[in-house]
N, C-alpha and C positions, 0 to 999 in steps of 0.2 A: 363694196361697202358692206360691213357688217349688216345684216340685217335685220335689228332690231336698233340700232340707228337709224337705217334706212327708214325704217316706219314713223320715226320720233319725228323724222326730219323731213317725209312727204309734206304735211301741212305748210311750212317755211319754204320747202321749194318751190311749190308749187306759185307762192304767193312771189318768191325772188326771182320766178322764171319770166310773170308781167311784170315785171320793173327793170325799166334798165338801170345798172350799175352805176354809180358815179366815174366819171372820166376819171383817168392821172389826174392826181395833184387837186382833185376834188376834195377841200378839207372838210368843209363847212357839210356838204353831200354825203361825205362817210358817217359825220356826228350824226344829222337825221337819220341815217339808212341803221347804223349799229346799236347806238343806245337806247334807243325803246325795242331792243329785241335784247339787248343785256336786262334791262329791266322786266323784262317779263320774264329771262330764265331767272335772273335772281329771285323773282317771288311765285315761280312755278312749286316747289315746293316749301312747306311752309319756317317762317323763320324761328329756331326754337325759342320758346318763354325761360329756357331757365342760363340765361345769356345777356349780362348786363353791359350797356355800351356807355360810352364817356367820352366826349369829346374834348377836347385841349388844346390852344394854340398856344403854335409853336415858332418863335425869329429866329428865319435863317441867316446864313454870313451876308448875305447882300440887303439884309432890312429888311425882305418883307414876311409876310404872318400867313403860313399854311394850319393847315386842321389838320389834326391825327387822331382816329378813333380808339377807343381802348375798351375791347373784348374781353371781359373775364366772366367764366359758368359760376354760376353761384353758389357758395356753400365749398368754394376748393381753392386750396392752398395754393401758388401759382408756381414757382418755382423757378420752370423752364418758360418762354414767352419767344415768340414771334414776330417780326415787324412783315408785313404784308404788303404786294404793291400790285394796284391791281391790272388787269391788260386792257388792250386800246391800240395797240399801233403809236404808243407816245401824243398818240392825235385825240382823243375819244375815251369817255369814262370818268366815271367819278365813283368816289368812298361809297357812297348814296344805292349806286347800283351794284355796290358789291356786299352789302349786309349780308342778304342770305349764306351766300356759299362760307363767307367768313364765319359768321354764327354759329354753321353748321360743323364748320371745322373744329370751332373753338368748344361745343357743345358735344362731340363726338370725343376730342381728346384731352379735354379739362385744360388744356395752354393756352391761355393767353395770347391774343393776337393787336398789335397794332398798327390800322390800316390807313395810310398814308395819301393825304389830297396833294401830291407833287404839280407842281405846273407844268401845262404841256404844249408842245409844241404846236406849230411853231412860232407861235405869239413867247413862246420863252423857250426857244433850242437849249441844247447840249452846250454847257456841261447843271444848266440850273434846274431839273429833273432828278441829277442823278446827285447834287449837291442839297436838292430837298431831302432826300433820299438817304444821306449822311447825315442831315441834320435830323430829323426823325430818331436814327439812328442811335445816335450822339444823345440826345432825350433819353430816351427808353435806360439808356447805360447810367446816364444820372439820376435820374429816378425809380430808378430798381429798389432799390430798398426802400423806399415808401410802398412801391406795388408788388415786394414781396417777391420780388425776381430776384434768381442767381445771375449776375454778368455774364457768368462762363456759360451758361445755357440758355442762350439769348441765337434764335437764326434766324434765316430770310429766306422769307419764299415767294413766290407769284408767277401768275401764269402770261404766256403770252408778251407780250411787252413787257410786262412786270416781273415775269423768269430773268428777259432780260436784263431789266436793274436790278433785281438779283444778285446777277453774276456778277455783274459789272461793279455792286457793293464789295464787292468780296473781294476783287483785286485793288478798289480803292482805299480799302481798308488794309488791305498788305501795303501798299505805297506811303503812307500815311501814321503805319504804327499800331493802327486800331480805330476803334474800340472792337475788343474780339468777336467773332463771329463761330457758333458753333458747329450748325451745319447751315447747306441752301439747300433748298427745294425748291427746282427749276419746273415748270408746268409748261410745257410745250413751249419753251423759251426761243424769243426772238431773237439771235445774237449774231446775224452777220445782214452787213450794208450792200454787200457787193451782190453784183445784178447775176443773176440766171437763167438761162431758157429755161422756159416750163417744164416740166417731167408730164409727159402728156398721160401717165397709169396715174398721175395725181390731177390735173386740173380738172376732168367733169367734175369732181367731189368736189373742191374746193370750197369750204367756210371766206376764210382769209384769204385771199386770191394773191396772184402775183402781181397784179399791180395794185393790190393795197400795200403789198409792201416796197412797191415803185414811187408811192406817193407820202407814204410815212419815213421810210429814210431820207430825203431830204429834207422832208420838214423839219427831223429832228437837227441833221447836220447838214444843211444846206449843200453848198458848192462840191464841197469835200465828199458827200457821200460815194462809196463805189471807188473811191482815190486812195493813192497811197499814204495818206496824213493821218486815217482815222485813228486813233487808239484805241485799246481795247475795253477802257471802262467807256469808250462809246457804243462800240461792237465788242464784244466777248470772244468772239471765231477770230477776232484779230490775234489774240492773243499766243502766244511763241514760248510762254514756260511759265506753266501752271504751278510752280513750286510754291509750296504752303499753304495751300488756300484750301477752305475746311471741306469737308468731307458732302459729297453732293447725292441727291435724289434727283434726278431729270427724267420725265416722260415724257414721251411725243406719239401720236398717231401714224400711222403708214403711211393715210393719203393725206398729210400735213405738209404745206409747201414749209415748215422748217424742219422735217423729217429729216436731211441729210446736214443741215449745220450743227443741229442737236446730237447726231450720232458722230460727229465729225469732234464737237465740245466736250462727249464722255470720252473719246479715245484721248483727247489731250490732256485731258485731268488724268486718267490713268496713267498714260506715260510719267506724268510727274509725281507717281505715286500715291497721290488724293483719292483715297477711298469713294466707288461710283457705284452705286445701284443705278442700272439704268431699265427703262419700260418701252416697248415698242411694240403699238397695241395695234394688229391689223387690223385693217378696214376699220380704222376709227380717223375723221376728217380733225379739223381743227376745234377745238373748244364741244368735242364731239359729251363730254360728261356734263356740260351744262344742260344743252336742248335733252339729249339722252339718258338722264340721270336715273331712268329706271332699266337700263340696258348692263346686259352682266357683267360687259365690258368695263362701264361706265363706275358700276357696284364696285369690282373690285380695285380700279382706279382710287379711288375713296378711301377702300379699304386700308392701301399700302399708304396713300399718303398720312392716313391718321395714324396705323402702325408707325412709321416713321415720327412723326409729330410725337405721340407718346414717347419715344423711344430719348427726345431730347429731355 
């Protein structure tokens, strides 16, 4: 492990080392174990003042009424704009616990972000996460011109589960016609269901373990997970011919159990021509620039994604 992670991350270990872990299939187990440690990274550093939020609901196709937040730095034109989705394992997390990092993004690159309360599993499986997810989406596109957004400079980004829908936007949105998408920005994204031995040079590290993600794909897809039925705006990795789909950013850490799906997801967008900047940052575990945000690793992680952000 990099070792100024390592240091970030003694206090957290040391505290995860007396606890045992939620079993498989622990949902309710993981919400208490994860989210008041998302919430402390979100306001570990401070949330900036010149970053105004706006909340909105929004009816999706099935009738019910999610929130979407709306990020814009004060005093700037907007232009280009983000829709954001935050991670969780589809099980865990709210808009709530993701202010900080969002703010920061939005305050670092003058874009516009708006971050997404999806339902989540599995009190509402696949496909009504990733159909909130569209609807959001579908929002943003028709209210551009009030909030001073170009359509055509409109992406998606998120880390972790939320890389995941991401991706999984971007090919929905090719089956469908649109509404355009300009680039993704995948953050250590989640995108295959099917089960793996552990890679034993990554499990001591482990943030996200292998069986949290034992316990969050079938929550999202039940019966089906790991089987031949899944699609690939379920799973992403499922996917066989990346043609058209917009131009991507994906990074992932070395000791991250989605270290090889992720490297696995830039070769297939390249093969299909899709412009890939990809990042594979050693000795960095999973969600390693949240806890480690003052790590140089972590710095320059920031760096590229805001470069990028600016660049839409």
């Amino acid at each position: 492990m990099d070792p100024e992670i390592a240091a970030a991350l003694a206090p957290m270990a040391g505290a995860m080392a007396e606890a045992a872990p939620p079993a498989v299939g622990d949902i309710e187990g993981r919400r208490a174990w994860w989210e008041p440690i998302i919430g402390a990274a979100s306001n570990a550093q401070p949330i900036p003042a010149d970053v105004t939020m706006t909340d909105h609901t929004v009816t999706t196709a099935d009738g019910a009424q999610i929130t979407v937040r709306w990020y814009v730095k004060d005093g700037v034109t907007p232009g280009s704009a983000v829709v954001f989705f935050h991670g969780g394992g589809y099980i865990f997390g709210h808009i709530d616990l993701f202010d900080g990092p969002v703010a920061r993004y939005v305050s670092a690159s003058g874009v516009p972000m708006l971050s997404v309360e999806y339902r989540r599993a599995p009190e509402f499986p696949f496909p009504t996460p990733l159909e909130d997810a569209y609807t959001a989406l579908r929002w943003l596109h028709d209210h551009a011109p009030e909030l001073g957004v170009d359509r055509d400079r409109i992406g998606v980004m998120g880390d972790s589960a939320g890389g995941g829908m991401a991706a999984a936007l971007t090919i929905l949105t090719r089956e469908r016609g649109g509404p355009k998408i300009a680039h993704q920005l995948l953050l250590m994204p989640m995108l295959d269901d099917r089960p793996t031995a552990a890679d034993p040079y990554i499990e001591p590290y482990v943030l996200w373990s292998y069986d949290d993600s034992r316990t969050a794909w079938p929550a999202l897809l039940g019966e089906a997970a790991g089987g031949p039925d899944v699609p690939p705006t379920a799973a992403p990795a499922r996917l066989d011919d990346a043609t058209g789909l917009p131009p991507a950013y994906i990074e992932v850490g070395q000791l991250d159990v989605f270290r090889d799906e992720d490297l696995a997801y830039a070769a297939e967008l390249s093969r299909a021509g899709v412009p890939v900047e990809f990042h594979l940052h050693p000795g960095a575990p999973h969600e390693f620039d949240s806890i480690a945000f003052a790590s140089d690793v972590a710095r320059r992680a920031i760096a590229d994604r805001v470069r990028v952000l600016t660049s839409l």
